[in-house]
C-alpha positions as CSV (number, residue, x, y, z in Angstrom):
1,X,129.5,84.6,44.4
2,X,127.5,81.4,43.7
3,X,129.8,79.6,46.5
4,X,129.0,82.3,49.1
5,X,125.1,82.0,48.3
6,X,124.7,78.3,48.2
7,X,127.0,78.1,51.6
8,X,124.4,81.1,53.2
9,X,121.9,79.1,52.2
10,X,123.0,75.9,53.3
11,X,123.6,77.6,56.7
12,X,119.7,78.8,57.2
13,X,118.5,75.7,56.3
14,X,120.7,73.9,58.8
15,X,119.6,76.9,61.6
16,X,115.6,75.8,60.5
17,X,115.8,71.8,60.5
18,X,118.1,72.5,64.1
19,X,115.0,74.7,65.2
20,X,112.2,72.1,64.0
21,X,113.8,69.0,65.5
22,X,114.5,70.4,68.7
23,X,110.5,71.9,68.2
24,X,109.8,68.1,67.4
25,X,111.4,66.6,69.9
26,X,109.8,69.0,72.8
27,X,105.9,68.1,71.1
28,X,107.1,64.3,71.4
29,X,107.9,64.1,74.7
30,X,105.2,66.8,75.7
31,X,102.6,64.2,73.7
32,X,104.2,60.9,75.3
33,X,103.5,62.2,78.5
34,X,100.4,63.3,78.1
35,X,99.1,60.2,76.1
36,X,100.2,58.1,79.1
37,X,98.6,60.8,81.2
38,X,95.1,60.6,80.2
39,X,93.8,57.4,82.2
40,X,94.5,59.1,85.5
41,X,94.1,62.9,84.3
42,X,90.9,64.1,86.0
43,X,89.8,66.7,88.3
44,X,89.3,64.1,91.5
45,X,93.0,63.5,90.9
46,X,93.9,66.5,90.6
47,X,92.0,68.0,93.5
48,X,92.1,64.9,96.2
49,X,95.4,64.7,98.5
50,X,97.2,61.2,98.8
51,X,95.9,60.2,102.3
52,X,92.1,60.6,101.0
53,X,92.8,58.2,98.4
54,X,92.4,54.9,98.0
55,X,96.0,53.0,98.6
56,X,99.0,54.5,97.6
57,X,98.8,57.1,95.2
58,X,95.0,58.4,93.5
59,X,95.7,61.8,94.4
60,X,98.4,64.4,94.1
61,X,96.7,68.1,95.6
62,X,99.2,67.7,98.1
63,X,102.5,67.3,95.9
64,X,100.9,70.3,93.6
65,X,100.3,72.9,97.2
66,X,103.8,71.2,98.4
67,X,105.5,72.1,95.4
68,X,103.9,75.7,95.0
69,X,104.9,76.5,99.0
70,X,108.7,75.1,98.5
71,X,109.2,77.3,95.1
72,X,107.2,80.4,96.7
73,X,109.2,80.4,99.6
74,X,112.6,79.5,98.6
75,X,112.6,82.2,95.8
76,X,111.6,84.4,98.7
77,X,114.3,84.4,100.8
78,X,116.6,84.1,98.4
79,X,115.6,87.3,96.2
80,X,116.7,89.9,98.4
81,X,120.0,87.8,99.0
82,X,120.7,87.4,95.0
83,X,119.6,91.6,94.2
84,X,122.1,92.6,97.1
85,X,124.7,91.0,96.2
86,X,124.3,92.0,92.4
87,X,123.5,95.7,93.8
88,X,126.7,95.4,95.6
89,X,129.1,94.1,93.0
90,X,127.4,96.3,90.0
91,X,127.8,99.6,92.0
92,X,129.5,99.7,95.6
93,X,132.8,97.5,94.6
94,X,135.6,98.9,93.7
95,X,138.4,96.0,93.9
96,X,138.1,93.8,90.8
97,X,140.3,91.1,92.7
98,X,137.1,91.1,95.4
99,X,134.4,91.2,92.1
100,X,136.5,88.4,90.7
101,X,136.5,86.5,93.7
102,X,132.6,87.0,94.3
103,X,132.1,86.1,90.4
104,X,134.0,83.2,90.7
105,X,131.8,82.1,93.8
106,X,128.9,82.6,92.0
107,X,129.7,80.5,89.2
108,X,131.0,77.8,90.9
109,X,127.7,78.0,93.3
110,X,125.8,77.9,90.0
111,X,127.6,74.2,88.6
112,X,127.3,73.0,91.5
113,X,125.0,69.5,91.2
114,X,122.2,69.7,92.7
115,X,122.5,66.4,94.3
116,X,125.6,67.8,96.2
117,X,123.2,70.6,97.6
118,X,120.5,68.0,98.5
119,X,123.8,66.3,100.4
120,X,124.3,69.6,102.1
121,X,121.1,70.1,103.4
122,X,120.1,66.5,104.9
123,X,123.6,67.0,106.7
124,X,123.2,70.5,107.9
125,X,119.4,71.3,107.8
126,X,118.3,67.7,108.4
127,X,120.0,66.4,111.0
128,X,122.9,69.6,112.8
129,X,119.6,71.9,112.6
130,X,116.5,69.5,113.4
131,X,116.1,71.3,116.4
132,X,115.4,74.7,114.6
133,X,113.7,73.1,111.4
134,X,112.1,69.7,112.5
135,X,114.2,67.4,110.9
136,X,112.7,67.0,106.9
137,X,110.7,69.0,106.3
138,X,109.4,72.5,104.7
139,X,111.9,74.6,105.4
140,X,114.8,72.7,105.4
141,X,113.6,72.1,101.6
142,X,113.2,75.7,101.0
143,X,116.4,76.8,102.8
144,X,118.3,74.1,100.1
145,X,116.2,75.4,97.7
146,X,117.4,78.8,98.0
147,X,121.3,77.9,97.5
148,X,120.2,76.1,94.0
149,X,118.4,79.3,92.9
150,X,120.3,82.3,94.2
151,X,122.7,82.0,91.4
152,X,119.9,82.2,88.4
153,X,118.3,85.7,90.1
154,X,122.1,87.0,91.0
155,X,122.9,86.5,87.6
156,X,120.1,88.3,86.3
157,X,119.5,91.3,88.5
158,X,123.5,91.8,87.4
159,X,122.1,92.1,83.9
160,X,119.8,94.1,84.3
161,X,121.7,96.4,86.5
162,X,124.7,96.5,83.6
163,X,122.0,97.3,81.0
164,X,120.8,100.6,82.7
165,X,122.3,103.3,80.7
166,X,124.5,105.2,82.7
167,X,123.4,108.9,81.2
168,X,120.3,108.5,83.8
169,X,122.3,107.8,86.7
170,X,124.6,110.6,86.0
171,X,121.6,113.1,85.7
172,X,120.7,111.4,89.2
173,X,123.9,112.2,90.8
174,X,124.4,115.9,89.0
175,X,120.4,117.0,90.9
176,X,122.1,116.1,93.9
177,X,120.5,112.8,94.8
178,X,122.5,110.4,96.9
179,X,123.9,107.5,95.8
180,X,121.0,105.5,97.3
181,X,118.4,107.5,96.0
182,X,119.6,106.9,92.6
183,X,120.2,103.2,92.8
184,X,116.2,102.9,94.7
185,X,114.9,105.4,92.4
186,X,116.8,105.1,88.6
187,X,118.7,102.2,89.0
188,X,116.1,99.2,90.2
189,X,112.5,100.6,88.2
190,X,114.8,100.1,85.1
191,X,116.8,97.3,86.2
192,X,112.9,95.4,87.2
193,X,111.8,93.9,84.4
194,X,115.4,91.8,83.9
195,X,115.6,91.3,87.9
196,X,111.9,90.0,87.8
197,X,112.5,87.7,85.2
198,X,114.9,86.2,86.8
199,X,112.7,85.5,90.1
200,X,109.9,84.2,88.2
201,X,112.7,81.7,86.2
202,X,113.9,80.8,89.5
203,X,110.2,79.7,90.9
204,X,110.2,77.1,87.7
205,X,114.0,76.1,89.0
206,X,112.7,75.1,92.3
207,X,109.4,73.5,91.2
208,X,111.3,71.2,88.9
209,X,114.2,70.4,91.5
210,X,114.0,66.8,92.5
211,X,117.2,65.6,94.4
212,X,117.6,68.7,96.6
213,X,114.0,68.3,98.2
214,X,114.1,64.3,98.6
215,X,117.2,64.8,100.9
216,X,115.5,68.1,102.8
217,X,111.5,67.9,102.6
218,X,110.9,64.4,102.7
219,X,107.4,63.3,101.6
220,X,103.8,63.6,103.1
221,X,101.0,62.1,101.6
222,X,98.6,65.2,104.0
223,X,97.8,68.5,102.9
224,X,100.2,71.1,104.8
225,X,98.5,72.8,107.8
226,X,98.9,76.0,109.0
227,X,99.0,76.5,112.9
228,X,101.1,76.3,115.9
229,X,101.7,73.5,117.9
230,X,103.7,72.3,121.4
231,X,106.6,70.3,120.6
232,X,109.1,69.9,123.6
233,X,112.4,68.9,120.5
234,X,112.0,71.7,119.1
235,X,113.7,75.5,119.8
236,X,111.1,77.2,122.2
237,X,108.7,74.2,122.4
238,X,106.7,74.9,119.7
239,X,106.6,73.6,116.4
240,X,105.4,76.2,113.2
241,X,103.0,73.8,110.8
242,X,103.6,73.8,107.7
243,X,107.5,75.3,108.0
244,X,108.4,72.6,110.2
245,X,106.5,69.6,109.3
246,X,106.9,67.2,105.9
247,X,105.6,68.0,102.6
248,X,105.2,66.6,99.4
249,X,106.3,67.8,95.8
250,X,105.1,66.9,92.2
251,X,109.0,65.4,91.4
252,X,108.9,63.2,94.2
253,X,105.4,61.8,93.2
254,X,107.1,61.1,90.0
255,X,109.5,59.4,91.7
256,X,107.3,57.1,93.7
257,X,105.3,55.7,90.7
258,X,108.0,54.8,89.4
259,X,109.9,53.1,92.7
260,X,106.5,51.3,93.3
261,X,105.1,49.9,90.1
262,X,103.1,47.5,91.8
263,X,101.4,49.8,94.0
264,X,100.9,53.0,92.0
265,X,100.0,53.1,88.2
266,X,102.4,54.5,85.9
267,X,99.8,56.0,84.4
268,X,99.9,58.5,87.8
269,X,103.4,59.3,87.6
270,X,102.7,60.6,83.9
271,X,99.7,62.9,85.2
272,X,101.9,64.3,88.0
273,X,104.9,64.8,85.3
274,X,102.3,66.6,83.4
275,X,100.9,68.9,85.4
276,X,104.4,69.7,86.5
277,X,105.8,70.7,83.0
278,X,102.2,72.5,83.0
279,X,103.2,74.2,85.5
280,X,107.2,75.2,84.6
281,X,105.4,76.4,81.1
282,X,103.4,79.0,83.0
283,X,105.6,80.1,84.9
284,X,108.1,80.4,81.9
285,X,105.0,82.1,79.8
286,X,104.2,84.7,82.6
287,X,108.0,85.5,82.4
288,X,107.8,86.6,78.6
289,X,104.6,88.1,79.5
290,X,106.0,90.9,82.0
291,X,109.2,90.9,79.5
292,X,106.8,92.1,76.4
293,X,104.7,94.2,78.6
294,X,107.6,96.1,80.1
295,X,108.7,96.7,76.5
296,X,105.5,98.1,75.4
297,X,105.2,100.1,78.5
């Protein structure tokens, strides 16, 4: 009896010190980066783009709008994608080999490194499609983006759809309600809070994503404008600002303090890696936010 206790013990402890040195390590690097952070860590930084800065570097409002437009509208096309094909698997298919098939897809789209997607895109996006998307730039970045993240939000919208209980939908289907009116009506307002978790976790994925937006957006050191312009390369003449024109991203700006030491202070590349996990942490808090509130409710 003393053997089973001291070895339950010895088990929580081990689950707390596991639990505090992963806490540990997160508040060290969290307090590395922001130590190195605070020389550059100011509002003018924050708030000033790249070009109106002196030199390289000295601003990142850019990289932070860049990186705000790629997650936006990547996890915008690629929601209703990722919900209709969970809709579809969780209650229209009826061969497993096909559900098998798709499932397998899925994961396999899911482990897929993300520098192999980044690949992808400068082929297919970049260079086969410039005429359509203008070569690097917005959305050839977001397209990309949206293979990376379809997988997270498929995942969970199938979740949530499994989790409804299946009493509700049979009351659907016994007052006569179509199969459609009980998935738009029963199905999804219970399924939301798991499928809009999963879109918010995805806007984090693509904010953080590095390698698949060096290969497809490129870099501008401008503030992405909105308008329409004549451009005789491109499919009807015209060329769509900001969609088809370069933009910048927080991971990138990372990237470059680092690639050019001499002309940008590390100290920089530390700001923008701080505001970027800033940023991921929100996003992750509103997640738990809409979670708790949708339990409450």
């Amino acid at each position: 009896m003393n053997y089973r206790k001291t070895k339950e013990k010895f088990y929580i402890f081990l689950c707390y010190f596991s639990a505090v040195l992963a806490t540990m390590a997160l508040f060290g690097i969290l307090g590395k980066i922001a130590f190195e952070a605070l020389p550059s860590l100011n509002l003018e930084f924050l708030l000033t783009p790249e070009n109106e800065a002196k030199g390289f570097g000295g601003g990142i409002a850019n990289a932070i709008v860049g990186t705000i437009l790629l997650s936006l509208l990547s996890t915008i096309m690629a929601s209703p994608i990722a919900v209709g094909t969970a809709l579809y698997m969780k209650r229209y298919a009826k061969n497993k080999h096909l559900i098998n098939n798709f499932s397998f897809i899925i994961d396999v789209l899911s482990g897929t490194p993300s520098i192999v997607l980044g690949i992808f895109g400068l082929m297919i996006f970049v260079y086969h499609m410039r005429f359509i998307t203008g070569g690097f730039s917005l959305i050839s970045g977001a397209i990309a983006l949206t293979i990376l993240i379809l997988p997270v939000i498929e995942r969970s919208a199938e979740e949530a759809i499994k989790s409804v209980p299946a009493e509700l939908e049979e009351a659907s289907y016994a007052l006569g309600a179509t199969k459609w009116e009980t998935i738009s009506k029963i199905t999804l307002p219970n399924a939301a809070t798991g499928i809009v978790t999963g879109i918010v976790l995805s806007v984090g994925r693509a904010a953080e994503e590095s390698a698949v937006v060096v290969l497809t957006a490129g870099y501008s050191q401008f503030m992405p404008e909105f308008g329409v312009s004549a451009k005789e390369s491109m499919l009807f003449g015209i060329r769509i600002s900001p969609l088809q024109n370069l933009v910048a991203s927080l991971p990138i700006t990372v990237y470059h303090s680092f690639e050019f030491p001499s002309m940008v202070s590390p100290s920089e590349g530390f700001a923008a890696a701080f505001v970027l996990i800033v940023i991921v942490m929100l996003i992750n808090a509103i997640t738990r936010l809409i979670v708790w509130r949708r339990r409450i409710g």
